[in-house]
C-alpha positions in Angstrom: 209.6 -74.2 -87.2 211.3 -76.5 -90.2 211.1 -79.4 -87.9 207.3 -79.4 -88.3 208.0 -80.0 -92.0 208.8 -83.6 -90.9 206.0 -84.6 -87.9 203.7 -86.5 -90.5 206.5 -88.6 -92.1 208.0 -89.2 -88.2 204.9 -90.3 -87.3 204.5 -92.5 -90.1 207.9 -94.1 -89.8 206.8 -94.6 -86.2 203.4 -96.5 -87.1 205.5 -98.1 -89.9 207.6 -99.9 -87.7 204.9 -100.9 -85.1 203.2 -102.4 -88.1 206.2 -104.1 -89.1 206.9 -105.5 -85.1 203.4 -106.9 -85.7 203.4 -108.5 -89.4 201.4 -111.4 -90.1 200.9 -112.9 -93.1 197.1 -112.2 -93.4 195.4 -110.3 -95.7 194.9 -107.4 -93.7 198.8 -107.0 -93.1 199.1 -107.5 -97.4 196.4 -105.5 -98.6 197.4 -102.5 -95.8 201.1 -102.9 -97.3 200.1 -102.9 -100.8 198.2 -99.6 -100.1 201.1 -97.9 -97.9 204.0 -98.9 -99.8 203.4 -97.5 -103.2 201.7 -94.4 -101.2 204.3 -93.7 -99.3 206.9 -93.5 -102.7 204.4 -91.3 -104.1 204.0 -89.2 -101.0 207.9 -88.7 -101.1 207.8 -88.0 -104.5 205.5 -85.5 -104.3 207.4 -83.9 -101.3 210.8 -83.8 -103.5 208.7 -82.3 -106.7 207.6 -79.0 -104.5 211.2 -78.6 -103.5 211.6 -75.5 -101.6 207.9 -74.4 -102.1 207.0 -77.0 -99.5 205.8 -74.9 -96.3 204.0 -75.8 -93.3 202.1 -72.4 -93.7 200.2 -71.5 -96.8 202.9 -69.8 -99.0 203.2 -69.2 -102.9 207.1 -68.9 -103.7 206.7 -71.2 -107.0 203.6 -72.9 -108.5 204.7 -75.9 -109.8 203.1 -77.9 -112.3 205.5 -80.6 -113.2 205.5 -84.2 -112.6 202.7 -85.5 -110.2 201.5 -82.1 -109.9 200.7 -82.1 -113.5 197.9 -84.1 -112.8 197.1 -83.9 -109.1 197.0 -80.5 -107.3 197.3 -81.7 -103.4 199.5 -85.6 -103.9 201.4 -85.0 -100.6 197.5 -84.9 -99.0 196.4 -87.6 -100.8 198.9 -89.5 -100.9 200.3 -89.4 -97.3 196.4 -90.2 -96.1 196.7 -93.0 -98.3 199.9 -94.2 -96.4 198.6 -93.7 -92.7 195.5 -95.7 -94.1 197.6 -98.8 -95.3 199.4 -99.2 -92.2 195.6 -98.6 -89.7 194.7 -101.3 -92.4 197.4 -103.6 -91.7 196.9 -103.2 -88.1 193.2 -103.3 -88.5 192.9 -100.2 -86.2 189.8 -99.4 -88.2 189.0 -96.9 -85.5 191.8 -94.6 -86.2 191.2 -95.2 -89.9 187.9 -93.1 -89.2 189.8 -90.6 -86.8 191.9 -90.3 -90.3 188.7 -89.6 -92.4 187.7 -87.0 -90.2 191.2 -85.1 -90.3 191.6 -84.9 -93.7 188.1 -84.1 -93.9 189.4 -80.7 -92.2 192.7 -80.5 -94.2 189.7 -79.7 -96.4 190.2 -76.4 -95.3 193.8 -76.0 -94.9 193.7 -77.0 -99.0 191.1 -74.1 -99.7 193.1 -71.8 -98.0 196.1 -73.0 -100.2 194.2 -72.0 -102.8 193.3 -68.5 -101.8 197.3 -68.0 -101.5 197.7 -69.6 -104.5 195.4 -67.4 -106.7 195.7 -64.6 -105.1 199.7 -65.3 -106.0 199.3 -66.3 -109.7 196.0 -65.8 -110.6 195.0 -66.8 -114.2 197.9 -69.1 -114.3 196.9 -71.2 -111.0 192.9 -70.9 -112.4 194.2 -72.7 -115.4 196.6 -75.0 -114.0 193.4 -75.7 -111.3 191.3 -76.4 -114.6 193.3 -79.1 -116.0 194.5 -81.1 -112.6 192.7 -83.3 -110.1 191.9 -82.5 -106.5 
């Protein structure tokens, strides 16, 4: 089951390098770069600041609240949508772009359920830490 901690990035890596066997030098392939790129260092960031409380299942070993966490609640969503939306960008696969709306429109869900771990787990110190962060 660890292996599934490492689909989304696969498949990004995969699209990455389609995108790059395809570069132009139009604004499309710049302006989907310059949204991927700094997402993608982000998204990575994010994945090394959860450490070992990264799960593919809803799990509360650690809350943690430090570095991008301290101000965003859910970076490795946000952030790896952002990526997958630079390179549809780049590609102008606009289509997929809205197939990528609607999927994180139901990781929605899979973040609410998060949270029910979460509080359940910590309680008053996850309310609080919810209180002061974004998304």
């Amino acid at each position: 089951m660890n292996w599934l901690r490492f689909v989304d990035l696969g498949a990004y890596l995969v699209l990455a390098v389609v995108t790059a066997q395809h570069w132009q030098n139009d604004r499309h392939h710049w302006i989907g770069a310059a949204i991927s790129l700094p997402a993608l260092v982000l998204w990575m960031l994010a994945r090394y600041q959860l450490g070992s409380s990264f799960a593919v299942r809803a799990e509360a070993k650690k809350l943690v609240t430090h570095g991008i966490y301290s101000k965003i609640r859910n970076p490795i969503y946000l952030f790896g949508g952002l990526a997958f939306l630079g390179e549809f960008a780049a590609l102008r696969w606009y289509m997929w772009a809205a197939v990528l709306v609607i999927i994180n429109l139901g990781q929605y869900f899979r973040i609410k359920r998060e949270e029910q771990v979460l509080e359940a787990a910590f309680g008053d110190d996850y309310r609080a830490y919810k209180s002061k962060t974004w998304f």
